[in-house]
N, C-alpha and C positions, 0 to 999 in steps of 0.2 A: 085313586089307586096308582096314580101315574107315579105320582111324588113320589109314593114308598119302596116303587119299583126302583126308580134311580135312587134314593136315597141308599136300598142296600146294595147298590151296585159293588161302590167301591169297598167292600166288606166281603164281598163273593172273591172280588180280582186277590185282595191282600192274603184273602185264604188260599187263592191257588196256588199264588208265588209261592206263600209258606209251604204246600204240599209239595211244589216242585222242587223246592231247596231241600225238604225232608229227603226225598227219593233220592238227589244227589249225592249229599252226606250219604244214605242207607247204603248205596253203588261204591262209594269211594269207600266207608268202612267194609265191606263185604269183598274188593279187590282187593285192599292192605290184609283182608284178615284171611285170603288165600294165599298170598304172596307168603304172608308170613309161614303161613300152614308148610308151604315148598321148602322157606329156608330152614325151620323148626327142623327138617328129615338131616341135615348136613349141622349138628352141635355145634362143634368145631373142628379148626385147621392145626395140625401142631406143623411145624416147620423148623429145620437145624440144618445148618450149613459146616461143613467138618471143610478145613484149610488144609490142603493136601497141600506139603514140602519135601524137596529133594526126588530121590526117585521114584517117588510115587505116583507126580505127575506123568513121569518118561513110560514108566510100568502100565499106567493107564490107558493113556493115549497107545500104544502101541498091542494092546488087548484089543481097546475100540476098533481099532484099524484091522486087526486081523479078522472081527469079527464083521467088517463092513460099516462101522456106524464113524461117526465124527467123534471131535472131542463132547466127553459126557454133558460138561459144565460151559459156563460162561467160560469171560476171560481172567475171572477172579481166583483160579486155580483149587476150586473146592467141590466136594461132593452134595446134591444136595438128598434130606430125607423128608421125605411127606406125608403126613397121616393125615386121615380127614375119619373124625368120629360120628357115625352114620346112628341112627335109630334100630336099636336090631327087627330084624322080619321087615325090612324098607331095603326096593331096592332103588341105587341113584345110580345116574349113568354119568359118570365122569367126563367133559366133552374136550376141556381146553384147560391146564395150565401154562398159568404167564408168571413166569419169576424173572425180577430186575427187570422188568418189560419183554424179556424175550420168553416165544412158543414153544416150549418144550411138550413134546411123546411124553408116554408114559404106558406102565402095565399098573392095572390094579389089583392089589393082591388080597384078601382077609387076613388079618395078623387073628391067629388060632392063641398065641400062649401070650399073655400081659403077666408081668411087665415086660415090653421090649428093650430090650442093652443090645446098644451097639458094641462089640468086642473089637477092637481094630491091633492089629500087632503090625512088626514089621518084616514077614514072613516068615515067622516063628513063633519066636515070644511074645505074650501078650503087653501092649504096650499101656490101652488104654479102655475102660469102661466106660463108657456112658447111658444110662436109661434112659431112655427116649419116650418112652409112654409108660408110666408109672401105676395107674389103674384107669378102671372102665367099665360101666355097667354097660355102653353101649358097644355097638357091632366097630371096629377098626378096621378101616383101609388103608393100606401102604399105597400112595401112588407111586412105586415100582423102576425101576431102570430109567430116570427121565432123561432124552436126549434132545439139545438143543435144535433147535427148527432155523433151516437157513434164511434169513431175510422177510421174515413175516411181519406184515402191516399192522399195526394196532388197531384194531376196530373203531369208528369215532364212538360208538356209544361206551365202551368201559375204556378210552384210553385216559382220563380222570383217574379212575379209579387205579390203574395199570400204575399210574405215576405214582399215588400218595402210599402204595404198598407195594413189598418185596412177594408178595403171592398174591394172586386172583385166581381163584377154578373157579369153572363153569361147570355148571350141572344139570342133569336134567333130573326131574321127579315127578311125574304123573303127568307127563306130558309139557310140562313148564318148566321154562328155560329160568336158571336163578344164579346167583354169583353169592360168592364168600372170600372174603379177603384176610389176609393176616399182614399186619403193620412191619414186622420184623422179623428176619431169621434169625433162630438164636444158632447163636456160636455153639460148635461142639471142640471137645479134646482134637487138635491138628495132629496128622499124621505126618511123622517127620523119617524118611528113611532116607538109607545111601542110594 
């Protein structure tokens, strides 16, 4: 009886490993397939950057000022616009965005009427259209008036990320902290005034 006892020893250990590797795989597909479930609520990021020239920058800046805030943007002299396409009946709570590496505020708003056009004139007449969000089954958020953050540290956990793209939010949704990134802003019609 002895023999058979050792004999299946090592046939019980090989089994456990194998359960214990199974459980791991089960943990790591069951975290990826939450994680995922968090970023699924946040579709996508649209992003456009409008080149503000001549006195529009002077016009702006001296708006910001009176109203107490800095200047809007970087030092790249442009406006920037941010939607983030949400799941509708999901709420996300918007915590951080990072454009060109730096902290910028922000309000977030529901866009009610798709398609979005931006109408930009030079305090008058209309100078230039651009659609910005063209359609959408899902809910739309503006992230709203962004103003740049003075001197804010890049976190080490997304400073990676921070570098390989011109946008990173943070988000929260059901309790889980989750990021979404966009590689590039796209250019919009520059606003050119005296």
């Amino acid at each position: 009886m002895l023999i058979n006892y050792y004999s299946s020893l090592p046939v019980n250990i090989e089994l456990v490993k194998h359960i214990k590797k199974m459980k791991i795989i089960s943990l790591i597909f069951i975290a990826c397939f939450l994680s995922a479930a968090a970023n699924a609520q946040v579709k996508k990021i649209y992003g456009y950057v409008q080149q503000l020239n001549g006195g529009a920058m002077q016009d702006r800046n001296s708006t910001a000022q009176k109203k107490g805030r800095k200047d809007v943007t970087s030092a790249d002299n442009g406006r920037y616009f941010l939607f983030a396409e949400v799941v509708k009946k999901k709420t996300v709570y918007f915590q951080q965005v990072w454009i060109k590496g730096n902290l910028f505020s922000f309000r977030p708003d529901t866009i009610r009427r798709i398609p979005f056009i931006l109408e930009s004139s030079n305090g008058g007449e209309l100078i230039n259209r651009d659609t910005l969000i063209k359609s959408s089954a899902q809910q739309i958020i503006q992230l709203k008036d962004p103003v740049k953050k003075n001197t804010v540290v890049v976190p080490s956990k997304i400073k990676k990320l921070v570098a390989a793209n011109d946008v990173v939010i943070i988000f929260r949704y059901n309790g889980k902290i989750s990021t979404i990134s966009l590689k590039k802003l796209t250019a919009i019609s520059p606003l050119f005034t005296q």
